[in-house]
C-alpha positions as CSV (number, residue, x, y, z in Angstrom):
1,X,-39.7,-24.5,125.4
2,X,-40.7,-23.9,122.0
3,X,-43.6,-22.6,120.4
4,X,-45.8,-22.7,118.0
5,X,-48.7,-21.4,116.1
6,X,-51.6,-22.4,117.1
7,X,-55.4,-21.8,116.2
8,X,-58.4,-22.8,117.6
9,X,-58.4,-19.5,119.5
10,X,-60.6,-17.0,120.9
11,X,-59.1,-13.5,121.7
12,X,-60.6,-10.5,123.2
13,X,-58.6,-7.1,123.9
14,X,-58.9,-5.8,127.4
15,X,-58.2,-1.6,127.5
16,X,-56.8,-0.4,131.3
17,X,-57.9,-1.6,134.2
18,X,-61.7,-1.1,133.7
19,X,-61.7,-4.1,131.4
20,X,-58.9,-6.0,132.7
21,X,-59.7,-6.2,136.4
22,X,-63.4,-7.5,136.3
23,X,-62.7,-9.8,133.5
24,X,-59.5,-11.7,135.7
25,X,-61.9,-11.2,139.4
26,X,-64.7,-12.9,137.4
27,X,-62.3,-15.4,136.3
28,X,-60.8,-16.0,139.3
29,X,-64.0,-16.5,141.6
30,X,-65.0,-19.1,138.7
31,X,-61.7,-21.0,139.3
32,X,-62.0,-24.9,140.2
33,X,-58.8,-26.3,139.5
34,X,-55.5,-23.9,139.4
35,X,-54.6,-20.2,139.5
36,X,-51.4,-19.4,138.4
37,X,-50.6,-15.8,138.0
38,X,-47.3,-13.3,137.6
39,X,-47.3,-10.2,137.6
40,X,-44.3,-7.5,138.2
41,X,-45.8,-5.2,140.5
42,X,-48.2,-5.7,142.8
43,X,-49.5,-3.2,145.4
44,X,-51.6,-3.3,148.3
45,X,-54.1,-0.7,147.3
46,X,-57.5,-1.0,146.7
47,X,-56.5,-3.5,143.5
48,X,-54.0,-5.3,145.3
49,X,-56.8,-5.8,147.9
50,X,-59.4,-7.2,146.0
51,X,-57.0,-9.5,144.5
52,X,-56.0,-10.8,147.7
53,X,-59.7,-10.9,148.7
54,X,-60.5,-13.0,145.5
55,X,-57.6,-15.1,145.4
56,X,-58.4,-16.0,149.4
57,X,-61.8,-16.6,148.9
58,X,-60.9,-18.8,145.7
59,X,-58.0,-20.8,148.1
60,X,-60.4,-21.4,150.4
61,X,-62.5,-24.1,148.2
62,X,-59.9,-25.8,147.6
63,X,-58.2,-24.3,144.2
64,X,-54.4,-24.8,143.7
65,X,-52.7,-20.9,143.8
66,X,-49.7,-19.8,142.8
67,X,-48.8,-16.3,142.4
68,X,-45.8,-15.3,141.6
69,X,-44.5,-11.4,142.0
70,X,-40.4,-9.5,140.7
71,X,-38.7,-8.8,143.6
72,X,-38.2,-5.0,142.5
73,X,-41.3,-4.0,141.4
74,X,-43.5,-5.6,144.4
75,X,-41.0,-4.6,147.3
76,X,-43.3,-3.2,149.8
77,X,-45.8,-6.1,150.4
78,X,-46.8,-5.9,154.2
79,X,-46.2,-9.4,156.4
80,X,-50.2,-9.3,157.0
81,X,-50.5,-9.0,153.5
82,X,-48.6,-12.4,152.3
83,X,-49.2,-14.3,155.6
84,X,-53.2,-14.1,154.6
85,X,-52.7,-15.3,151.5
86,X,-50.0,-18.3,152.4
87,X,-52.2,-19.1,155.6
88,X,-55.3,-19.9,153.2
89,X,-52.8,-22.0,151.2
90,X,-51.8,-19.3,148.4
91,X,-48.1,-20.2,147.8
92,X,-46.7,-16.7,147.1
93,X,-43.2,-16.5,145.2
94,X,-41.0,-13.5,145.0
95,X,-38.7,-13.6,142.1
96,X,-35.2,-12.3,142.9
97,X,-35.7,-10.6,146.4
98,X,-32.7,-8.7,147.4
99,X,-32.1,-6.5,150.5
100,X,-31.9,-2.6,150.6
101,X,-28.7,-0.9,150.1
102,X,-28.7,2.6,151.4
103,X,-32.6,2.3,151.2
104,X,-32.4,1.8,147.5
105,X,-33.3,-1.6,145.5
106,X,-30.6,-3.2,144.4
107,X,-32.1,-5.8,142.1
108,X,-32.0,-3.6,139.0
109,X,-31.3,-6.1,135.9
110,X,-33.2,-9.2,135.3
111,X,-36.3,-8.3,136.2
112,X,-39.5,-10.8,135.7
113,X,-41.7,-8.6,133.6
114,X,-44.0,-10.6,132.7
115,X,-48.1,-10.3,133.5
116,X,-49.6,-13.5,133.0
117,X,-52.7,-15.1,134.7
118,X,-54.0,-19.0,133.5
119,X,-57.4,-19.8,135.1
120,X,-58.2,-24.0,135.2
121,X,-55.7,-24.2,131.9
122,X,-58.4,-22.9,129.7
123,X,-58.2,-19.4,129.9
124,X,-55.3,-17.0,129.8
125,X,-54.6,-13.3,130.4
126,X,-51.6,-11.7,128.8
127,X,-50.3,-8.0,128.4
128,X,-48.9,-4.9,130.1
129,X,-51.3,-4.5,133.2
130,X,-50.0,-4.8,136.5
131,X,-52.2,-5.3,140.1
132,X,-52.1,-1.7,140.8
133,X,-54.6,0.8,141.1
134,X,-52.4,3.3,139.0
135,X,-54.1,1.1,135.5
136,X,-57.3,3.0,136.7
137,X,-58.7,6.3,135.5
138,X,-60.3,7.6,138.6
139,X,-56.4,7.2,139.6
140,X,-56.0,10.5,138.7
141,X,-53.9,12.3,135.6
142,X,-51.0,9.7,136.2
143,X,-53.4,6.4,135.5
144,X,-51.7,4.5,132.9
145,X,-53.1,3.6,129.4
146,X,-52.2,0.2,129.0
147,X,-53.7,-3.3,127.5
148,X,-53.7,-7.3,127.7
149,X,-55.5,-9.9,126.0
150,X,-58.0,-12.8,127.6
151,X,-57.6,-15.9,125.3
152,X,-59.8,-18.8,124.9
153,X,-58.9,-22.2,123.3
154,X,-55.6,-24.2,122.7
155,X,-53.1,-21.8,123.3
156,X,-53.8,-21.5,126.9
157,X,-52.5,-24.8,127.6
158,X,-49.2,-24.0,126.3
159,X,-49.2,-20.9,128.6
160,X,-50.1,-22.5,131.6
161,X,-47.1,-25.2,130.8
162,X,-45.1,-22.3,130.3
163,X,-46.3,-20.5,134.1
164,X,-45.8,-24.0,135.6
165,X,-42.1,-24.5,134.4
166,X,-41.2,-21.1,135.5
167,X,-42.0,-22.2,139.4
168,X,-39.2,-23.7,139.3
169,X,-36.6,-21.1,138.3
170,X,-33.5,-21.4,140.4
171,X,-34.2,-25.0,141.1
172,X,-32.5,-26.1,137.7
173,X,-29.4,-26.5,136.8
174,X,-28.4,-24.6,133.8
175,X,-27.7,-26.7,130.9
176,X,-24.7,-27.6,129.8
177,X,-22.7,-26.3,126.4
178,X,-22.5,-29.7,124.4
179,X,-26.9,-29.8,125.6
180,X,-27.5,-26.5,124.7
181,X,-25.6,-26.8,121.3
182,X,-26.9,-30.8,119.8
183,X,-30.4,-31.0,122.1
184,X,-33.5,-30.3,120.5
185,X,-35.7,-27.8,122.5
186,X,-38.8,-29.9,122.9
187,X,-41.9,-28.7,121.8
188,X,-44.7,-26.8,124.1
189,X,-47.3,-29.5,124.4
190,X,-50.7,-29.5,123.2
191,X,-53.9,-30.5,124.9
192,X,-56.0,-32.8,122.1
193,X,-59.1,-32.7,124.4
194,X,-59.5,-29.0,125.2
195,X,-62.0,-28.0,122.5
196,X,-61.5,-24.9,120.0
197,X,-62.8,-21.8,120.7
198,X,-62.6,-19.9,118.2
199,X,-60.6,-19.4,114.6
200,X,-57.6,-17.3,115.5
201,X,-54.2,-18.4,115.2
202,X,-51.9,-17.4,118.1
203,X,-48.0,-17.6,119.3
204,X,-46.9,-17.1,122.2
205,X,-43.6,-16.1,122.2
206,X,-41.2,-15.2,125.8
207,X,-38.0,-13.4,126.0
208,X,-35.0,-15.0,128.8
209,X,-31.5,-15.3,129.2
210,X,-31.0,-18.8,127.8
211,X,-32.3,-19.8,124.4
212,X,-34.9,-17.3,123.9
213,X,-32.7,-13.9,124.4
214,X,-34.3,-12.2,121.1
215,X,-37.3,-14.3,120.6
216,X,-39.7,-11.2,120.9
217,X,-37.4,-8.7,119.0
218,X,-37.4,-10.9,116.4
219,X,-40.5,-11.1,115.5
220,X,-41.1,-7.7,115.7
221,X,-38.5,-7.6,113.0
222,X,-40.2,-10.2,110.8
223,X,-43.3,-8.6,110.9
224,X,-41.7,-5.2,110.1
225,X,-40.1,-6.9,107.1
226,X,-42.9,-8.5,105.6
227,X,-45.3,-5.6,105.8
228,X,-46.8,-3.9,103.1
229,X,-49.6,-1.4,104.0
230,X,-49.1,-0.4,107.5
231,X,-47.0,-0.3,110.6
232,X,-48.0,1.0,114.0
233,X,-46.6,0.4,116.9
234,X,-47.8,1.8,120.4
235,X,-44.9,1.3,123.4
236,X,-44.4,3.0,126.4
237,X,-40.6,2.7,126.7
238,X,-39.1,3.0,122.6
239,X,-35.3,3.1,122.5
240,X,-34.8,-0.2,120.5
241,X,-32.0,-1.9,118.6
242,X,-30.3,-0.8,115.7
243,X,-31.7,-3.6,113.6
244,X,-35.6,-2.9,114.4
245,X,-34.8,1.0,113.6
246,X,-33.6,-0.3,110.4
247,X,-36.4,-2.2,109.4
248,X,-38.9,0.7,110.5
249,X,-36.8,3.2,108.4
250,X,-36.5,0.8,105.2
251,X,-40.2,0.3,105.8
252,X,-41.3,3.9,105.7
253,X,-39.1,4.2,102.2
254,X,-40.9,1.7,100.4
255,X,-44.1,3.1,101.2
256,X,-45.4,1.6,104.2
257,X,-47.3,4.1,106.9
258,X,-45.5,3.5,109.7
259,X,-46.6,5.0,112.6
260,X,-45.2,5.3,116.3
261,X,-47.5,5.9,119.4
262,X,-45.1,7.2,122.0
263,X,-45.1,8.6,125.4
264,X,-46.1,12.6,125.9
265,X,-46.5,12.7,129.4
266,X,-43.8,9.8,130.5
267,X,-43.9,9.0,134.0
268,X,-40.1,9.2,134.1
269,X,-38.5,12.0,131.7
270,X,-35.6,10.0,130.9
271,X,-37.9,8.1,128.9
272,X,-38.6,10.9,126.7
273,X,-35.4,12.3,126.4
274,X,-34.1,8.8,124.8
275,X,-36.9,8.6,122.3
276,X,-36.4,11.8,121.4
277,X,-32.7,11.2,120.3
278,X,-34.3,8.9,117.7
279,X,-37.4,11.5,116.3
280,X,-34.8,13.2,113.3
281,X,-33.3,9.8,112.5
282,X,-36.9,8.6,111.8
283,X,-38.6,11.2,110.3
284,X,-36.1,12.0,107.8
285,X,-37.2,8.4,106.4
286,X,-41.1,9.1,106.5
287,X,-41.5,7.4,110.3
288,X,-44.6,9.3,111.7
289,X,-44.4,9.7,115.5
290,X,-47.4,10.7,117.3
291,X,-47.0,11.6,121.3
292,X,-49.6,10.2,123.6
293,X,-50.8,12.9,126.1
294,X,-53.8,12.3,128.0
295,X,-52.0,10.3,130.6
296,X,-48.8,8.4,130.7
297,X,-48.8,5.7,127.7
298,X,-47.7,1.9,129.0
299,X,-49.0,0.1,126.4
300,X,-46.7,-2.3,124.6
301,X,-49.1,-3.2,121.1
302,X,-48.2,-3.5,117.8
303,X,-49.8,-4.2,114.4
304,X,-48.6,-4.5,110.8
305,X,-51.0,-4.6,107.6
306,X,-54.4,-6.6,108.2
307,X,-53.7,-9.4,109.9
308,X,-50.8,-9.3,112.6
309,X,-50.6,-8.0,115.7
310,X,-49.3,-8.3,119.5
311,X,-49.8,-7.5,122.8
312,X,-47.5,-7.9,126.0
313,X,-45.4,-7.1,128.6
314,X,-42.1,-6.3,126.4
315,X,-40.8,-2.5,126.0
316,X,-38.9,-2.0,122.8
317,X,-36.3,-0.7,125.2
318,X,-32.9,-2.4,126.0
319,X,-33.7,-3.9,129.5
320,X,-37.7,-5.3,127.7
321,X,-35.0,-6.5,124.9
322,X,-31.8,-7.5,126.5
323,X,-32.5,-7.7,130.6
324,X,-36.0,-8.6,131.3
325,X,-37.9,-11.7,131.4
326,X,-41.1,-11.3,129.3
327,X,-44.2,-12.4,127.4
328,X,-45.9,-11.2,124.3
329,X,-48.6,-13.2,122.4
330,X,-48.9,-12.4,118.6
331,X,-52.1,-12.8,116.8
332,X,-53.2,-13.6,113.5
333,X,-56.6,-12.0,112.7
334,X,-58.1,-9.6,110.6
335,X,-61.0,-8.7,113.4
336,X,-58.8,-8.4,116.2
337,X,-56.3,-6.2,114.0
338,X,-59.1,-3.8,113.1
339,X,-60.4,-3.7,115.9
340,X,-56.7,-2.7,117.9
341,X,-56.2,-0.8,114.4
342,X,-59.5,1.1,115.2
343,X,-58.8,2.3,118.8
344,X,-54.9,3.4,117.7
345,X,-56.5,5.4,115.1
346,X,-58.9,6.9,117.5
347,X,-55.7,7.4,120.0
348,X,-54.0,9.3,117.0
349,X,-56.5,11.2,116.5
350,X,-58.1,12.4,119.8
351,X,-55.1,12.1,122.4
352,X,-51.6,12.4,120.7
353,X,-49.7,15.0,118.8
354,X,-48.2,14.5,115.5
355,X,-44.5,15.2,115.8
356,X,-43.1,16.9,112.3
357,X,-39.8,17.4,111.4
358,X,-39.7,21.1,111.9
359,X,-40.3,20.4,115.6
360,X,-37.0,18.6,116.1
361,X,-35.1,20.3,113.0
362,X,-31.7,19.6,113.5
363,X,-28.1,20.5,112.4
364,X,-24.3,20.5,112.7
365,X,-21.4,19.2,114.4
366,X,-23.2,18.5,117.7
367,X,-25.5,16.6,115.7
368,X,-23.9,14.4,113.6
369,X,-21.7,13.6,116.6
370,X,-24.5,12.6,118.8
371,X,-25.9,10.7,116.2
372,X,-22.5,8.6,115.8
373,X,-22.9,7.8,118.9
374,X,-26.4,6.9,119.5
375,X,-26.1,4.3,116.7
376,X,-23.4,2.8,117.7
377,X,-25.1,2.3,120.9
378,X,-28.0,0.8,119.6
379,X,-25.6,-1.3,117.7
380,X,-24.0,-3.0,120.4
381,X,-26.1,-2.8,124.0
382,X,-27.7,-6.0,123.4
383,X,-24.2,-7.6,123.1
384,X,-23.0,-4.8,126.4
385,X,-26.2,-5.9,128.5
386,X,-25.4,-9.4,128.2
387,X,-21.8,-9.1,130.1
388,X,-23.8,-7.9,133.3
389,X,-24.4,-10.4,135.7
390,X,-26.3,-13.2,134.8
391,X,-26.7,-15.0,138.4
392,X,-29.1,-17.8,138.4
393,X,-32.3,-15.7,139.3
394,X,-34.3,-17.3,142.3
395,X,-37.7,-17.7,143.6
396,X,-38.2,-17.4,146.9
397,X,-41.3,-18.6,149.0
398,X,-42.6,-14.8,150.2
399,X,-43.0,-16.6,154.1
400,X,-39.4,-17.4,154.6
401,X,-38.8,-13.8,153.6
402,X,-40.9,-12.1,156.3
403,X,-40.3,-15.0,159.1
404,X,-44.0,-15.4,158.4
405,X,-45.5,-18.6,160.1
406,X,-45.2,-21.8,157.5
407,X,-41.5,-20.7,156.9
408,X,-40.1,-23.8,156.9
409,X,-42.8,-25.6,154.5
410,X,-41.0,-26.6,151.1
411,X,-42.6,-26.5,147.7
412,X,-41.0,-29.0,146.5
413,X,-42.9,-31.6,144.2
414,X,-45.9,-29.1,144.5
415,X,-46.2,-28.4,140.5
416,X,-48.4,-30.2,139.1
């Protein structure tokens, strides 16, 4: 599907899960039509709970439900769990479920990253935040700092088209060279009755491993290109491709601030140790990296000058840019970029550290070898990653999974 910019929007940015989690309940118990809603983890804590609470209380008059959760990163779903929800008439999907091996998930690549919730196709959530009560502060130091965006107006239609199509993953057959190469992608449709509501232009813009395999990337790039002022990017997981560290160094030499938000306290210390491998490469150009460390940073927003910014589920990492199936939506508006500007800022200022380049001074053979190699890494993994196997993923009704009762329904013809 492509897309397109469209205006007519309103957008509001929703910090952690004290913002994000009333704002999709409320939603939710205000549904009349359809809830569709994918997420990559979801876990039965307190969270989880009043999800399922909301989602079965919504079910029960009568709304359409689908929820659709990645087979890795919501493993441990109890039977009682699902088997409320598909009893009320929530049809639950798991996206790639694969057994154990050794106790370990095998499902590693080609993961469905995406968090994306469309109430009654006029209202849309879209970011970073997952149904878990780690996105919470009273979580403990590990609560993650993280955002999403509710929309309003005539995107949403396009996003719940979008959400719809993706039910049937695995059901399609892929298409062919000779289609793929001479048919047009059609358009994403647009609802001519839903009223604007609001002024701010909006894309929404997906990552897969058919057409779109660099759609997200890509823009980052453009935007990285065009700017003139400022650059600052805020992302949990920041070992991108060679090209998008090109354009942040060429950036930074012509006088652009560009500034990187990045994690301080990771909640896995590989993470760190790969950005780190970058820090002297950037700074050297006049990059300024700033390390988030009140609490582990999972944010994935960015902003260049006055005008453009994004938030979403994609890493600048290589499985967000080469593996995993996501969803960004970029924004065009000078309020909502000072506002996101404003909180960075504040971020900078009150939570991070400002890493200089006599903190990561560096020198000599080792160097210089290391660096080879790292480069030509980030040269060619996109290319690497896309020669692991690219099995057609699957969605799988959760019930026939746990032998729950209902196992044999089929959800076939059920999109509407």
């Amino acid at each position: 599907m492509k897309t397109r910019w469209v205006g007519g929007n309103r957008v509001t940015l929703l910090i952690n899960g004290e913002s994000f989690f009333p704002r999709v309940f409320e939603c939710i118990a205000a549904a009349e039509r359809e809830i569709l809603l994918e997420t990559f983890i979801l876990f039965e804590d307190k969270v989880g709970l009043a999800l399922q609470a909301a989602l079965l209380t919504a079910a029960r008059r009568g709304v359409q439900i689908d929820v659709t959760v990645d087979g890795y990163g919501s493993p441990d779903l109890s039977p009682a769990f699902i088997s409320a929800l598909t009893q009320a008439g929530v049809r639950v999907h798991v996206f790639d479920p694969s057994p154990r091996l050794w106790g370990y998930r095998t499902n590693v690549f080609r993961r469905m990253h995406r968090k994306i919730v469309v109430i009654d196709g006029t209202r849309a959530f879209v970011g970073g935040i997952n149904f878990a009560a780690d996105h919470l502060a009273d979580f403990g130091p590990t609560a993650k700092q993280d955002y999403a965006v509710e929309i309003e107006g005539l995107l949403v239609p396009q996003i719940q088209h979008y959400a719809r199509s993706q039910l049937l993953v695995g059901r399609q057959a892929p298409p062919r060279l000779r289609d793929r190469l001479f048919r047009r992608e059609p358009q994403a449709p647009v609802n001519t009755t839903l009223p604007a509501a609001g002024q701010v232009e909006t894309l929404f813009v997906t990552r897969d491993n058919r057409e779109h395999t660099s759609d997200i990337e890509r823009h980052y790039r453009i935007a990285i290109r065009g700017a003139r002022q400022r650059i600052i990017i805020a992302n949990a997981y920041f070992f991108p491709g060679y090209r998008l560290l090109r354009q942040l160094r060429r950036a930074a030499r012509r006088g652009v601030d560009v500034r990187l938000i990045l994690q301080g306290e990771p909640d896995m210390p590989i993470v760190k140790i790969a950005a780190r491998l970058l820090y002297h490469h950037l700074l050297v150009a006049g990059v300024k990296i700033y390390e988030y460390h009140e609490r582990p940073l999972h944010g994935k927003v960015a902003l260049t000058d006055d005008e453009w910014s994004t938030v979403g589920s994609s890493n600048l990492d290589p499985l967000s840019l080469s593996l995993n199936l996501e969803a960004n939506v970029i924004i065009k508006d000078r309020a909502f970029n000072q506002h996101l500007g404003e909180h960075l800022a504040q971020l900078m200022q009150t939570s991070c550290k400002q890493i200089l380049i006599s903190d990561v001074a560096e020198a000599g053979l080792w160097v210089s070898l290391r660096s080879f190699f790292v480069f030509h890494l980030l040269r060619r993994y996109p290319a690497w990653f896309g020669w692991l196997p690219a099995h057609t993923p699957q969605l799988t009704p959760a019930e026939k999974l746990l032998n729950l009762p209902g196992s044999d329904r089929v959800n076939e013809g059920q999109v509407s």
